[in-house]
Structures are given as structure tokens and as C-alpha cells.
N, C-alpha and C positions, 0 to 999 in steps of 0.2 A: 449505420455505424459500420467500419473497416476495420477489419484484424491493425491495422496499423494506427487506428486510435488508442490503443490499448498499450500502453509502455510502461517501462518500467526507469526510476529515478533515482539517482544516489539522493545522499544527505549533505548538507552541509559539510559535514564532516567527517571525513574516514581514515581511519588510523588505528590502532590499538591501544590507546590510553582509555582507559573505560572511564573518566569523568567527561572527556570531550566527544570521543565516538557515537557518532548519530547527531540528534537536533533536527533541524528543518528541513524541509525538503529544498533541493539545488536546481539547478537547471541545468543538469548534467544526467542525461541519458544515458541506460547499461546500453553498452553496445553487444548485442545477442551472437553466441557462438565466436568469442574473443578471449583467447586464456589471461585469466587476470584481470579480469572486468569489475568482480565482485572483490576474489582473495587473492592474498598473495601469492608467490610459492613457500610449499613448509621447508624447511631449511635441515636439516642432517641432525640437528638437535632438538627439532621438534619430534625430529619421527620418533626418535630415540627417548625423550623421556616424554612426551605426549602434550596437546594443545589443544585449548576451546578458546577461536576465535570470534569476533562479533562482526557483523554488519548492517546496516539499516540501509533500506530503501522504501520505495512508494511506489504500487502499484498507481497511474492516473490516468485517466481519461482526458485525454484534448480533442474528443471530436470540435469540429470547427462550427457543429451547428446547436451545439448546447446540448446534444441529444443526453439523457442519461444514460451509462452502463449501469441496468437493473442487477441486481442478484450478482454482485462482481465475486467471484473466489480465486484464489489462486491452490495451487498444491505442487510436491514435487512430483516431478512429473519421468524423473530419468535418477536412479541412485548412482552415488559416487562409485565411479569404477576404480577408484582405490581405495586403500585399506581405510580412509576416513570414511567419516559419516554426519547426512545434515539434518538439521531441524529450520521449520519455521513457524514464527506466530507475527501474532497482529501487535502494532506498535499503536504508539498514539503521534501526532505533527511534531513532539518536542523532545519526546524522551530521549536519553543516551542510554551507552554501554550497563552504567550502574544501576539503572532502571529495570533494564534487559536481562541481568543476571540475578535478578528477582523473580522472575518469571516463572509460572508454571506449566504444564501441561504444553510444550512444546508438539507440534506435530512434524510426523516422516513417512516414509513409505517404506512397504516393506514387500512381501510377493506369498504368495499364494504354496504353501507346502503339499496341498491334497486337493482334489478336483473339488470344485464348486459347482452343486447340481444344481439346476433350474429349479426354483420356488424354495431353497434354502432359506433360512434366517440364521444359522449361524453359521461360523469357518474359522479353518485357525490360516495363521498367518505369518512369516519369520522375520523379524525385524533386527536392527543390526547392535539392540539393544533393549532393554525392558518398557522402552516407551514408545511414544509414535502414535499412538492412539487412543481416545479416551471417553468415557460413558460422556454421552450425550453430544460427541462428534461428528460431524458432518465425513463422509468418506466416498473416496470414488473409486470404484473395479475398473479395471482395463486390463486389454489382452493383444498382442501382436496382431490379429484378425479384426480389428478395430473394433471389436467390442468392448463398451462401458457404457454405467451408470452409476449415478450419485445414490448413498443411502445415508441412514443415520442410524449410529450406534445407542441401543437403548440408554434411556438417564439413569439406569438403574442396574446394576450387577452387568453391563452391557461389555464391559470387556476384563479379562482374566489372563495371568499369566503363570507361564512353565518356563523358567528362563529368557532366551530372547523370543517362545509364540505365544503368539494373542490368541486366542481365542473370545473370537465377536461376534457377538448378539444383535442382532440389526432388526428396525421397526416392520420392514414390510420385506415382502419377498423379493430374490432377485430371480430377474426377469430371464438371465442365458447361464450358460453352462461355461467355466470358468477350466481351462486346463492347470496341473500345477507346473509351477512353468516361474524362471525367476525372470519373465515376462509378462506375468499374468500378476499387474500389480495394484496393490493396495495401501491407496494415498488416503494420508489425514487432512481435509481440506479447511482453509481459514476461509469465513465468510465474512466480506467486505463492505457489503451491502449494497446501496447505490450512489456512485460514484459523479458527482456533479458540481461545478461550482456554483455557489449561491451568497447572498449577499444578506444583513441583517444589522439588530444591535443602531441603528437611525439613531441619533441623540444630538437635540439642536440646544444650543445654551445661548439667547439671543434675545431681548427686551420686546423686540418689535419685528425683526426679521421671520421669515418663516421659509420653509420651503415644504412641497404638497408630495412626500414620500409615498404613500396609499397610490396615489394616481402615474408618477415616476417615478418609479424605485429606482434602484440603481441594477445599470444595466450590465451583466459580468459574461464571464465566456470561458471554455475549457482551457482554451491556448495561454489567453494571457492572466486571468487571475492567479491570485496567491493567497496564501494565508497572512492576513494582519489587520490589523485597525490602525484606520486610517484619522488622520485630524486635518480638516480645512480647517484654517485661521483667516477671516478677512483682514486686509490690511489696508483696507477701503472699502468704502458701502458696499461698491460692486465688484472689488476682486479679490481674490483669494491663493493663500499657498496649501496646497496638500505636503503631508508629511506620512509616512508609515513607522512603524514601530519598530517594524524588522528590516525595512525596502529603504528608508530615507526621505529627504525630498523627491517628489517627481512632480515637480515645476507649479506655473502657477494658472490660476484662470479665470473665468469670470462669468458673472448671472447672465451676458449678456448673449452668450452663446454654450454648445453643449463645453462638455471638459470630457475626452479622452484619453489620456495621458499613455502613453503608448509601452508598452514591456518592450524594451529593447533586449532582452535576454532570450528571447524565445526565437529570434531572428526571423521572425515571418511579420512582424508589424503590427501584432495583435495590443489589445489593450488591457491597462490593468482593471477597470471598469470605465463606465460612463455616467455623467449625470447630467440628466437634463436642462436646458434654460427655461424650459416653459415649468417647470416644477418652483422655481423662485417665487416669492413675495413678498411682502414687508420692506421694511427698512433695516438693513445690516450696521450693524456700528464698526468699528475698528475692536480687533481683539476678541470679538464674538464666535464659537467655533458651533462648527458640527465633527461629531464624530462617527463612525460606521465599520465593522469588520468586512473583510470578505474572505471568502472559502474557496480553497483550490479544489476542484473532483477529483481528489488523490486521497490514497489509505496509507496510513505507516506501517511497513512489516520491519522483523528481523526474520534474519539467517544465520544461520549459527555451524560452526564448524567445529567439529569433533574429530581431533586426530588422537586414536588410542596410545599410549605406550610402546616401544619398539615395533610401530608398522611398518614396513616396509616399503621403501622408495617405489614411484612409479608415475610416467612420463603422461603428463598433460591428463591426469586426473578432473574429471569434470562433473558436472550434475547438473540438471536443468527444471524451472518450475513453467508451469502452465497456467496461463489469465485466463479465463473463461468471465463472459457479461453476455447479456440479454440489451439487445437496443433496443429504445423507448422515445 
């Protein structure tokens, strides 16, 4: 697996209307180190009486060999160098805005106020508000000298606040010695799990037709699967139209050879799955379906943008999150 397996997707839908904002995942990649890629610009009335904007993305994996991204996290990785401030949590394939603004325990990053000694368990921390961290989270230290490491915030009394510092209670010790430093920082990290496309949900409705699922399943891939269930309809013993739920038609085929059906959206020729012809048997009728989902190797996050009250203007303000996986 390649650093460039690892991308990051808009949604469907992006906009500020909080009924519509978010949905599915697109086929529309953030383009990395692009002002305006995620948010807008805030506008002379934002700074002035203040804004929480919303956006949803997908961390996904498209390696091309199915490999999975084990133990996939993301966190912010760089704070806004204006007067705003960002959060991110984990979303699910579908939610919108209104979903998002239900949400708890948001996490942020915040930096280091007092040196962090070797074999420590706890430290305070400044964040650019009373949250950003929270018992029983995942978090990672880092420091300009390229030192870091992941901990976890005890589940229990594991973090406490004096205004905007944490002070955090962490399970195991840390391993280096942490300057304070508003480089020396300390992210809340979403853990995404493992990140792969996979296929499931088999369901044949057929008097006498069959096909041998256990022996050829359905064959799927990072690049071109998607999220949806799928329905083949024969419309002859031996052919067939696929439909999706969400995708549409994508065309038709038959027992008599494999069915590929190809994601034209992805621009490399990849497929939305495959099903085999040696997996057929029986006698199909007319009208007879099978149906099946498949799963894209992507996570839904949001992002969340907090601009305070009267902040002050300031040119090509930015922030930036970090994917980290384990290839398998």
C-alpha cells in the first residue's frame, strides 16, 4: 500500500443548507493544499457576528490490489492559523448537516503549555476551546523534531478542564520528552478501522434458478466499488439487467459469461463488481431477481468550522488532517 492510496472524498453534496449537506460519498476528490477545497471564504459578516459551518467527507482507500488499510485514523494535523477553529468526528455513508449537528464529543488539536517528561501519564494542554478531547479517546503527541506517538485518554476521569486546558490522564506512559511549544501538538484522533471494499446480503428469489455464491462470490475492488444494493432482474432465462439503488442502470448480461460492468466515474476502468458465469445453475424464469449490496473501503467524517464572534480577518487561513493505515 502507497501514501497515494489513501484520499480523501467529498459528498454528494456540499453546500450550507443543513437538510441537504453531506449524503453519499462522490467521486470527487479534495484536491490537497488548494484554498477552498473543503470551505468557503468567511465573508466580512461572518467574522463579525460569528459561524459553524459543516462538511462531510470520506476518508477511502482505492489501493488497486484490494489490500486493506488496517487501523485507518485520521486527526488534525496542522491548527487554523486564523482566528477560527476546527473539529472532526466520524460520520456514517448517509448522514447530513442535521445529523452532524447532533453530535457529540467532536475532536481538535490543541499544543502542549508545559514540557512533557519521559514516562509521564498525565499533561495539560491548550485548546482553542473547552473541548477537543475526551475520556476514553484516542490521541497523538507530536513535535517539530518529528517526534510522536498515539495514546489513550483514560475512560474514566481521563480528562478535566480550567477554561480552554485539558488536563489528560493517559493509559500507558509516554515514551520522549515533549517541549512546550505551540508545535509540540496534541490531536484527538477518530479511529476508522479497516478500510476495504467488500460484498454481502446474496438474496436469490427464483423457483428453480440458482447461483453457487459460497464458491463465487462476488468479486469487488477499492477503485471501483460503491455503496448500494444492487438488483439483477432476468429478462430471459439467460440474461439479465443490473440496477442500483443509488448508481441506476449499469447495463445488462448474461449466465453465459462473467458481468463486469465497468465504473465509468473513477476514470481508470475499474469495475463496480463481478459475477461469475461458472457460479450459475438452474433454470431462471423471466422476472426472477437476485439481489446483493456492495461496500466501498471509505469512512464518513465531518468537519466543522468554527468562526468566533468579531475575529478578525486574515489571508488564506488554513488547517490540514493526517490519514494514517497499516497495509494488510
Amino acid at each position: 500500500m502507497n501514501n497515494t492510496d489513501l484520499v480523501l472524498q467529498k459528498s454528494v453534496t456540499v453546500n450550507n443548507v443543513a437538510a441537504s449537506n453531506g449524503g453519499r460519498m462522490s467521486f470527487n476528490q479534495v484536491t490537497s493544499a488548494v484554498l477552498n477545497n473543503m470551505f468557503d471564504n468567511v465573508t466580512q459578516s461572518e467574522l463579525t457576528n460569528g459561524v459553524t459551518r459543516y462538511r462531510k467527507f470520506f476518508s477511502r482507500n482505492k489501493n488497486a490490489s484490494l489490500e486493506t488499510a488496517s487501523n485507518s485514523r485520521i486527526w488534525i494535523s496542522r491548527r487554523s492559523t486564523g482566528g477560527d477553529y476546527y473539529r472532526i468526528k466520524a460520520g456514517t455513508n448517509t448522514d447530513v448537516q442535521t445529523d452532524a449537528e447532533g453530535y457529540s464529543n467532536w475532536l481538535g488539536t490543541g499544543y502542549l503549555n508545559a514540557v512533557l517528561a519521559v514516562d509521564s501519564t498525565s499533561f495539560s494542554a491548550l485548546f482553542d476551546t473547552n473541548d477537543g478531547v475526551y475520556n476514553g479517546s484516542r490521541i497523538r503527541l507530536s513535535d517539530s523534531s518529528g517526534g510522536e506517538e498515539f495514546l489513550t485518554v483514560r475512560a474514566a476521569a481521563g480528562v478535566s478542564w480550567n477554561g480552554n486546558i485539558a488536563t489528560i490522564h493517559v493509559t500507558s506512559q509516554v515514551r520522549s520528552t515533549y517541549p512546550a511549544s505551540q508545535n509540540s501538538l496534541v490531536s484527538g484522533v477518530v479511529d476508522l478501522g479497516d478500510l476495504v471494499a467488500s460484498a454481502d446480503t446474496w438474496v436469490e428469489t427464483s423457483v428453480s434458478g440458482t447461483y453457487d455464491e459460497a464458491t463465487y462470490p462476488v468479486v469487488v475492488n477499492n477503485v471501483g466499488s460503491v455503496e448500494d444494493t444492487w438488483t439483477l432482474t432476468f429478462d430471459s432465462p439467460t440474461t439479465f439487467t443490473v440496477t442500483g439503488t443509488n448508481i441506476g442502470s449499469i447495463g445488462a448480461g448474461g449466465v453465459g459469461s462473467d458481468f463486469s460492468p465497468v465504473n465509468g466515474n473513477v476514470g481508470t476502468g475499474d469495475y463496480y463488481f463481478t459475477i461469475s458465469a461458472a457460479g450459475w445453475g438452474g433454470t431462471w424464469a423471466i422476472g426472477e431477481t437476485v439481489t446483493f449490496s456492495t461496500h466501498h473501503g471509505a469512512a464518513g467524517l465531518w468537519a466543522k468550522e468554527i468562526v468566533p464572534a468579531l475575529t478578525g480577518s486574515y489571508t488564506n487561513s488554513q488547517f490540514r488532517v493526517k490519514l494514517y493505515a497499516e497495509g494488510s
